[in-house]
C-alpha positions as CSV (number, residue, x, y, z in Angstrom):
1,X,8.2,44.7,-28.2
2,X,5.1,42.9,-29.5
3,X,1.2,43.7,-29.2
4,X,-0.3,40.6,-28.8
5,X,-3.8,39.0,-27.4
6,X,-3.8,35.8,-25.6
7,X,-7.0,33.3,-25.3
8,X,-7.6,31.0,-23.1
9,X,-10.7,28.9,-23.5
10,X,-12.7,26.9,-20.6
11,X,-10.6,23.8,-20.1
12,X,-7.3,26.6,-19.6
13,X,-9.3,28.1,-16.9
14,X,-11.5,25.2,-15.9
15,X,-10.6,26.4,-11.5
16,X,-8.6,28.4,-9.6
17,X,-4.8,26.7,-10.0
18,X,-5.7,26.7,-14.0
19,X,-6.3,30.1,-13.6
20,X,-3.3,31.0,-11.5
21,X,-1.2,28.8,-14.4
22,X,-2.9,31.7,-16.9
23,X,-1.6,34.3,-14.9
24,X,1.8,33.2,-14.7
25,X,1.5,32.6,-18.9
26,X,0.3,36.2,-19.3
27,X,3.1,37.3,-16.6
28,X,5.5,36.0,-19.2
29,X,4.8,37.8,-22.4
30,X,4.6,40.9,-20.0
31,X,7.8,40.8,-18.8
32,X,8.9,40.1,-21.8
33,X,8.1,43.9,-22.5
34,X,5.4,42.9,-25.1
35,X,1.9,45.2,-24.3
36,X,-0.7,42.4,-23.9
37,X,-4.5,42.0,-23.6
38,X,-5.9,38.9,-22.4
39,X,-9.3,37.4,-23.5
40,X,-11.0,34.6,-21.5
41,X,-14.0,31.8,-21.9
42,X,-16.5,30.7,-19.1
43,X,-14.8,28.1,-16.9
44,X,-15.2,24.8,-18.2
45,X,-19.0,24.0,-17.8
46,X,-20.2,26.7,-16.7
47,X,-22.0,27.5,-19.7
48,X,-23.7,24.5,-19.9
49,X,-25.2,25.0,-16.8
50,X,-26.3,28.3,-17.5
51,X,-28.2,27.0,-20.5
52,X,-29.5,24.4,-18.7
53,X,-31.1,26.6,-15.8
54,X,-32.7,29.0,-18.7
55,X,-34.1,26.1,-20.8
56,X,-35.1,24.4,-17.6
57,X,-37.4,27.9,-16.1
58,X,-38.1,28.8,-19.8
59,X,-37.7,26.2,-22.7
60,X,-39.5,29.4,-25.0
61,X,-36.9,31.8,-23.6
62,X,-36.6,35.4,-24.4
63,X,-33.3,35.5,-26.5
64,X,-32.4,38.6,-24.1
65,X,-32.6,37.7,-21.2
66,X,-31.2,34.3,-22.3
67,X,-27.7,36.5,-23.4
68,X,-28.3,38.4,-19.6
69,X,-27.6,35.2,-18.2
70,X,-25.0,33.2,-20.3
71,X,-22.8,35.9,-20.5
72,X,-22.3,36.1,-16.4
73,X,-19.6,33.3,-16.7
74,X,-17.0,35.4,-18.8
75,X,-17.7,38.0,-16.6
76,X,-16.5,35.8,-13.6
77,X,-13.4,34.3,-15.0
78,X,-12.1,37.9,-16.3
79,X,-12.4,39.3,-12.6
80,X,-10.4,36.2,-11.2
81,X,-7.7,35.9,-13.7
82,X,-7.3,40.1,-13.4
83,X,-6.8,39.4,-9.5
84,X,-4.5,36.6,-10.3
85,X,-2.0,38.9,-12.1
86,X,-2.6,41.3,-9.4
87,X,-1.3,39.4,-7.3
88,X,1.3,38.3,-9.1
89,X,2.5,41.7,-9.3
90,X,1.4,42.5,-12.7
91,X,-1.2,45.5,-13.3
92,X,-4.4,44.1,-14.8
93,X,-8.1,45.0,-14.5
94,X,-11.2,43.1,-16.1
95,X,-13.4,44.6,-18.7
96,X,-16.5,42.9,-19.8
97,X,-18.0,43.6,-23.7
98,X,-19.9,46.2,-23.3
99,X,-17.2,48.4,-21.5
100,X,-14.9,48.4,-23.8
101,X,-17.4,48.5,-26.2
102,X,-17.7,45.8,-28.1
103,X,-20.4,46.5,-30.2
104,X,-22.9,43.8,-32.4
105,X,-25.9,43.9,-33.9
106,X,-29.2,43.2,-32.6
107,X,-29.2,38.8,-33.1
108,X,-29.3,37.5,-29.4
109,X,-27.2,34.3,-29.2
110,X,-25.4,34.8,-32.1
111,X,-24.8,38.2,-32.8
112,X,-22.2,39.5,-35.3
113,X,-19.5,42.2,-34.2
114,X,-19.9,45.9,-35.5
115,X,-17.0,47.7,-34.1
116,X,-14.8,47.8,-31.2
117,X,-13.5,50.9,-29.4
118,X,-10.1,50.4,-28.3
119,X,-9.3,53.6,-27.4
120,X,-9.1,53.4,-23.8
121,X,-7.0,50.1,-23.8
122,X,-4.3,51.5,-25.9
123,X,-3.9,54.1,-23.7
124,X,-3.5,52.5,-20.9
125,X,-1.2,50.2,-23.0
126,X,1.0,53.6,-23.6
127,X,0.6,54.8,-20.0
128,X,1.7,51.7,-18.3
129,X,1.5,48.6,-20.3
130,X,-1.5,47.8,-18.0
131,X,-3.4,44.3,-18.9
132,X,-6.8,44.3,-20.4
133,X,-8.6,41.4,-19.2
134,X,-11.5,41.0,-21.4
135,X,-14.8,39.3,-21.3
136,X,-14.9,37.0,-24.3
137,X,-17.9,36.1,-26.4
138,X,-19.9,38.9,-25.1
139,X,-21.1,42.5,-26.3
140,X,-23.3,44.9,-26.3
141,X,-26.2,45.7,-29.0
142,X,-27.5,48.8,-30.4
143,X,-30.7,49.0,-27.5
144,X,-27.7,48.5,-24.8
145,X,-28.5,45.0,-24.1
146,X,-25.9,42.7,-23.5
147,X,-25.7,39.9,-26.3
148,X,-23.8,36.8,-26.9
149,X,-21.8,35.8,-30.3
150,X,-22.9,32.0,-30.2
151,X,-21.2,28.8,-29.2
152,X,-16.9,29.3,-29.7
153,X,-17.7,33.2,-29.8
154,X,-14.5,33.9,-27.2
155,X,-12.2,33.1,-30.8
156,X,-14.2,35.6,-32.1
157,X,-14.2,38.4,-29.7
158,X,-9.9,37.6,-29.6
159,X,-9.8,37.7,-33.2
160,X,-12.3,40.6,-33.6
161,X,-9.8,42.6,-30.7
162,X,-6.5,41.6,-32.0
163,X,-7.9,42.9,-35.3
164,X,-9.0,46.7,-33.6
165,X,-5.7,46.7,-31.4
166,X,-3.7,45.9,-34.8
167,X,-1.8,42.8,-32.9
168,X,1.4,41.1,-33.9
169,X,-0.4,38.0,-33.2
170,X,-3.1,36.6,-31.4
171,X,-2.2,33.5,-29.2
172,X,-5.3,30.9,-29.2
173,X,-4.7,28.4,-25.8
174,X,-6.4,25.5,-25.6
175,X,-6.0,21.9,-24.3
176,X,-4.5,20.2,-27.3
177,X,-0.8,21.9,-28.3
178,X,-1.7,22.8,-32.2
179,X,-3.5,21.9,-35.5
180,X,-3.2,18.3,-36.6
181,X,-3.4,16.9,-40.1
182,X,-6.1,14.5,-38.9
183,X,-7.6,14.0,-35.3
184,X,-5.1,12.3,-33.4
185,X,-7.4,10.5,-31.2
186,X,-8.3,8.7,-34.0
187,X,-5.4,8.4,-36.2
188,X,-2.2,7.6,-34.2
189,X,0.5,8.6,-37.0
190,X,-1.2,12.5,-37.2
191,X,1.5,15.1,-36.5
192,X,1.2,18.6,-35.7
193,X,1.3,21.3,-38.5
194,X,3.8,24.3,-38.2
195,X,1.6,26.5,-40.5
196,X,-1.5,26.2,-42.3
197,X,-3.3,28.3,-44.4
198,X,-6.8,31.1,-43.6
199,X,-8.0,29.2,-46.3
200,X,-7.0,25.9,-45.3
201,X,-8.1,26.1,-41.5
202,X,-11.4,27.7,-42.6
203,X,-12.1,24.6,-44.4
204,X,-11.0,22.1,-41.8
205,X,-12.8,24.0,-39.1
206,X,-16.4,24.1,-40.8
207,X,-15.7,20.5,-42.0
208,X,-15.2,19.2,-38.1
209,X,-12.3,20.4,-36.8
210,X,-13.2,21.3,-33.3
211,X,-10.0,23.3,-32.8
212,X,-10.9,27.1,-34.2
213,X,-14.0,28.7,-34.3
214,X,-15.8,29.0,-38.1
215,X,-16.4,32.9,-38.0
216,X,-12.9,33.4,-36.0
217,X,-11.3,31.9,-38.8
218,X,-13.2,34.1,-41.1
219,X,-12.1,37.0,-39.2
220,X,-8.7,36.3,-39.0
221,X,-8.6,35.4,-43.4
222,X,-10.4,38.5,-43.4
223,X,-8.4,40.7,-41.3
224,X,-5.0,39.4,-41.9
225,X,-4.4,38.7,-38.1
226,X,-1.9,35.9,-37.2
227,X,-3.3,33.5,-35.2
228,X,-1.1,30.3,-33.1
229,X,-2.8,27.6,-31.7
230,X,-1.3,26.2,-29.1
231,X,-1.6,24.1,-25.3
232,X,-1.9,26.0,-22.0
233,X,-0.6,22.8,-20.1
234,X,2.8,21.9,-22.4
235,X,5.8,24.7,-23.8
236,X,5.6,23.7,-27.1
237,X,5.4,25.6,-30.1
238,X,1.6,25.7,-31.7
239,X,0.5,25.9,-35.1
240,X,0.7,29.1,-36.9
241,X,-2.3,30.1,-39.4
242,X,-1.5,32.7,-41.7
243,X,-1.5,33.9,-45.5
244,X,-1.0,31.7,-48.0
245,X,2.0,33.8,-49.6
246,X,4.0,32.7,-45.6
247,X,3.9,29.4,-47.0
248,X,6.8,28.4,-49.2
249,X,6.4,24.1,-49.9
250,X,2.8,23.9,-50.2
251,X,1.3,20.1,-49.5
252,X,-0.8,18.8,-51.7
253,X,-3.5,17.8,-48.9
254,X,-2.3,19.9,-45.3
255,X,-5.3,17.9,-43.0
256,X,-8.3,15.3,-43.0
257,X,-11.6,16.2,-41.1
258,X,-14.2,14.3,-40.7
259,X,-18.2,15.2,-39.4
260,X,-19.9,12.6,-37.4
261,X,-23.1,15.3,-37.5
262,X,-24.9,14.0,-40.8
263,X,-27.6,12.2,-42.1
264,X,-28.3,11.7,-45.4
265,X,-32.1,12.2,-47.4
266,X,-33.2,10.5,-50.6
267,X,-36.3,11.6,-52.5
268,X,-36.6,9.2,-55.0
269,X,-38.7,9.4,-59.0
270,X,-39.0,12.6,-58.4
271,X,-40.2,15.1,-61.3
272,X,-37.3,16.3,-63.4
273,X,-38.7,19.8,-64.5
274,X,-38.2,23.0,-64.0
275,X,-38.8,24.3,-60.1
276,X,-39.0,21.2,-58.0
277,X,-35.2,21.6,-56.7
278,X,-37.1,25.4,-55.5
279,X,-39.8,23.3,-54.3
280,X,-37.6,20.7,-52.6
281,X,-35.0,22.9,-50.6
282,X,-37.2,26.4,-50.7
283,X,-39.2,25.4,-47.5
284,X,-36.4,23.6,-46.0
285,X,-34.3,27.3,-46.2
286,X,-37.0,28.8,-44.8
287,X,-36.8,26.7,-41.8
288,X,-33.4,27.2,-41.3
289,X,-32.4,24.0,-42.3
290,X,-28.9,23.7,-43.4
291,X,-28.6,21.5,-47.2
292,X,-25.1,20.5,-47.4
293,X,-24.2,17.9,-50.7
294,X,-26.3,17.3,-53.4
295,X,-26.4,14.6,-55.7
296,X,-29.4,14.4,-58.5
297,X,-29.3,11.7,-61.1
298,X,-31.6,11.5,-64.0
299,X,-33.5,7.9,-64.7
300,X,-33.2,6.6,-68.4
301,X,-36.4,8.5,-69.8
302,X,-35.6,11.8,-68.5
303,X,-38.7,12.2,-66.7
304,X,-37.8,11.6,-63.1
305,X,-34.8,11.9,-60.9
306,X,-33.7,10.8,-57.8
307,X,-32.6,13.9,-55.6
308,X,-29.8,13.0,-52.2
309,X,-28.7,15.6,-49.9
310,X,-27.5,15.6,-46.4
311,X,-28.5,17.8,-43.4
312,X,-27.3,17.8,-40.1
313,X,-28.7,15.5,-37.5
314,X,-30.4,17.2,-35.4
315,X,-32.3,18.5,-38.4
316,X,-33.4,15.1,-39.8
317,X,-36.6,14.8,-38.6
318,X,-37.5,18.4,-39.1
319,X,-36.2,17.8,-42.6
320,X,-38.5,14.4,-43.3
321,X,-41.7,16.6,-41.6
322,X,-41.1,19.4,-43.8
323,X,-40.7,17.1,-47.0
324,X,-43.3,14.5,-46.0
325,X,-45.9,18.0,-45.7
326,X,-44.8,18.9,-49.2
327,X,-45.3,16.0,-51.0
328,X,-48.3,16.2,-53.0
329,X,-46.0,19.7,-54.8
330,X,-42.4,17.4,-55.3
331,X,-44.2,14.5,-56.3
332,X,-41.6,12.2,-55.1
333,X,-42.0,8.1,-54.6
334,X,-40.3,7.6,-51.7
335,X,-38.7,9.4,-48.9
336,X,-35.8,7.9,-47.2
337,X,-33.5,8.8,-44.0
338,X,-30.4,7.9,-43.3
339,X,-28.0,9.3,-39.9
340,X,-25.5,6.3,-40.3
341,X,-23.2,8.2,-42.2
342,X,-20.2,11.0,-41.8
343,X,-18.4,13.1,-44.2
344,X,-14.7,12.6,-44.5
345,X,-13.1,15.8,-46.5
346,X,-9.2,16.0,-47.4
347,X,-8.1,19.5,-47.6
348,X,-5.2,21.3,-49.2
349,X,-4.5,24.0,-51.1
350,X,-2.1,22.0,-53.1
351,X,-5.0,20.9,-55.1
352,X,-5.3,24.0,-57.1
353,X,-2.5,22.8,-59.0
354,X,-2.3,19.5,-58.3
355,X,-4.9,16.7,-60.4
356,X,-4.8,13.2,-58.7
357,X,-6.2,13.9,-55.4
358,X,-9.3,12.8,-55.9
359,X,-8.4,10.1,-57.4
360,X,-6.4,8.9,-54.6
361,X,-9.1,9.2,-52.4
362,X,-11.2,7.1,-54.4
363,X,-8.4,4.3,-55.3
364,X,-7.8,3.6,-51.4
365,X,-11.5,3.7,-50.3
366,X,-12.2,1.1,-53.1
367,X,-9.3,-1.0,-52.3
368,X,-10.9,-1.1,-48.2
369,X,-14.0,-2.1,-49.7
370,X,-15.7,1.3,-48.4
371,X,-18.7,2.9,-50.7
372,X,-18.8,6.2,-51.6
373,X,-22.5,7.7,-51.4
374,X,-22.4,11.7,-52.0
375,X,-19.5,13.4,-53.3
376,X,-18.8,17.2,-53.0
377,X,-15.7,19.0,-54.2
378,X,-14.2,22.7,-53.8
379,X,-11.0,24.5,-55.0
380,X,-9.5,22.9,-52.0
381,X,-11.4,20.1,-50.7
382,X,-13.0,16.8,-51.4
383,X,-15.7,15.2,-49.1
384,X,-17.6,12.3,-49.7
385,X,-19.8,11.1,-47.6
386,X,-19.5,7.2,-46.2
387,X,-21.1,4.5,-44.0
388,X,-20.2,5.5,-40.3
389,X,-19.1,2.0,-39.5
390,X,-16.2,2.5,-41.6
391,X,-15.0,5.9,-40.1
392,X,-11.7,5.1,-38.6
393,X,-10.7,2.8,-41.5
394,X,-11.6,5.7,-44.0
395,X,-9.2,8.0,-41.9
396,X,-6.2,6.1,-41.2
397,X,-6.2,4.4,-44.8
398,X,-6.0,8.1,-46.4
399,X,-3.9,9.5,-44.2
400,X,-1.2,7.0,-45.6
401,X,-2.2,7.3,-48.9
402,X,-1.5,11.0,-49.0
403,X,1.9,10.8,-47.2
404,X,0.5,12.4,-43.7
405,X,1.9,9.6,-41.6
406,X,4.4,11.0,-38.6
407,X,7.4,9.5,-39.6
């Protein structure tokens, strides 16, 4: 017998026969004898619209009452798909966040989980084996008001319960069947991964990956909780992510992401002394605008530089205000913008031990003709940061070159 928690996000419960189809899934592992909790999304859309409908009354919301609302379509789906396994003979019943509790702190729309009280769930685990159906990201904050964990926060809340219940394994469903080592969409000859790495999946998510949530992954490394990807449509075996030590041939690069959501700044002859990085990115910190790569290289004479970074696109023209305001302190010549670019990272933890990665990633971009702008490099990762144009070319051309290709 097994503990485990099962997610299903909004495509797996996008209406009532997908719903049904998650009951019969859950059904399963129960009569299998495993002891199972259940964490659902908002059905496909739903959230949207609830957005919508509080930006539309109130574009200066109050981040409350914003969380009162959004988190009404978790609520829904954990009542249906409880009835569903009701009446498919299985004893269920629904608990939203602040139930159980799941308890965060005080940030509305994306607050961080402090604890969860499992008590009463593992005793009706021992009693009966009854299913917890449970509201995912949802909880409840320390003035009793119901908050939300952000966009993806249902991998959270799974993660963050399979962590307090001290699962075997916690079951992530979504539409595509498991983690690929580049998006298949785009890249014909990707194949699905077995295993891959906290470390590894950590990357690929914040680099693009659409596949995990960022903090989910975080509190899985974190937590040591196994975590499978896998479809809720297809019986096919997902894509395990676990410790590093489960993985006995390690590859050299595991998976290639890509992030259409950048855009490039250059502040060129700018001062090279003491403080003007401070006075460059201090402001834009302060504004909540996310710096991602930085490239500065010196002129000849050593008295100015020319300072590139990239932030995301939404937060160009913030950016360019913010720097434009601050001019007469950075001194710069010339400000320029650029959103016609993405990032394109290879990933592996291979690369610890392993030297010509890089090098192959620059080799098979030059021989496509495709310039490299911004470069950035971790233990286990290389971006570098491209025309847009050249996108697909970029991806297929090193998924060859680093032996990814489905045979």
């Amino acid at each position: 017998m097994a503990r485990i928690v099962m997610k299903f996000g909004g495509t797996s419960v996008a209406d009532i026969d997908r719903i049904r189809n998650v009951a019969r899934r859950v059904k399963r592992e129960v009569d299998a004898g495993h002891e199972v909790a259940v964490v659902v999304s908002a059905m496909s859309g739903v959230t949207n619209q609830l957005v919508a409908w509080v930006n539309q009354l109130a574009p200066l919301y109050d981040a409350r009452e914003y969380d009162a609302v959004v988190a009404t379509g978790e609520q829904v789906t954990s009542g249906l798909t409880a009835l569903a396994l009701q009446e498919l003979g299985v004893d269920a019943r629904s608990w939203q966040g602040w139930q159980l509790p799941l308890v965060s702190d005080d940030a509305h729309g994306k607050a961080r989980i402090l604890s969860i009280d499992t008590a009463e769930v593992l005793r009706r685990f021992a009693e009966g084996r009854q299913v917890a159906v449970v509201a995912g990201f949802q909880g409840i904050g320390p003035d009793g008001r119901v908050t939300t964990l952000g966009r993806g926060g249902s991998d959270t809340s799974a993660v963050a319960l399979a962590a307090a219940l001290q699962a075997d394994r916690c079951d992530i469903y979504t539409d595509v069947d498991g983690v690929y080592t580049c998006d298949p969409r785009i890249v014909a000859r990707a194949r699905k991964l077995d295993k891959i790495t906290y470390e590894e999946m950590l990357e690929m998510a914040s680099l693009g990956a659409k596949v995990l949530q960022t903090r989910s992954v975080e509190l899985a490394m974190n937590h040591r909780v196994r975590v499978q990807v896998l479809s809720s449509f297809e019986d096919k075996p997902g894509t395990l992510v676990v410790d590093e030590d489960e993985i006995v041939e390690k590859q050299v690069v595991s998976g290639i992401a890509y992030s259409r959501d950048e855009a490039k700044v250059t502040l060129t002859k700018v001062a090279d002394k003491p403080g003007i990085a401070a006075a460059i990115f201090g402001p834009l910190a302060e504004a909540s605008v996310n710096v991602d790569m930085i490239v500065q290289s010196s002129s000849e004479d050593g008295q100015t530089t020319d300072m590139t970074f990239t932030v995301g696109k939404a937060d160009m023209e913030r950016a360019t205000r913010l720097l434009k305001s601050g001019a007469g302190v950075t001194g710069y010549a010339e400000l320029i913008s650029d959103p016609n670019v993405v990032k394109i990272s290879v990933i592996g933890v291979g690369m610890r031990s392993y030297a010509g990665v890089a090098l192959t990633m620059f080799q098979t971009l030059a021989e496509k003709g495709i310039n490299i702008q911004v470069i950035s490099t971790s233990e286990i990762k290389i971006s570098v940061l491209i025309d847009e144009q050249y996108l697909e070319l970029a991806l297929r051309a090193l998924h060859t070159a680093y032996g990814l290709d489905r045979q």
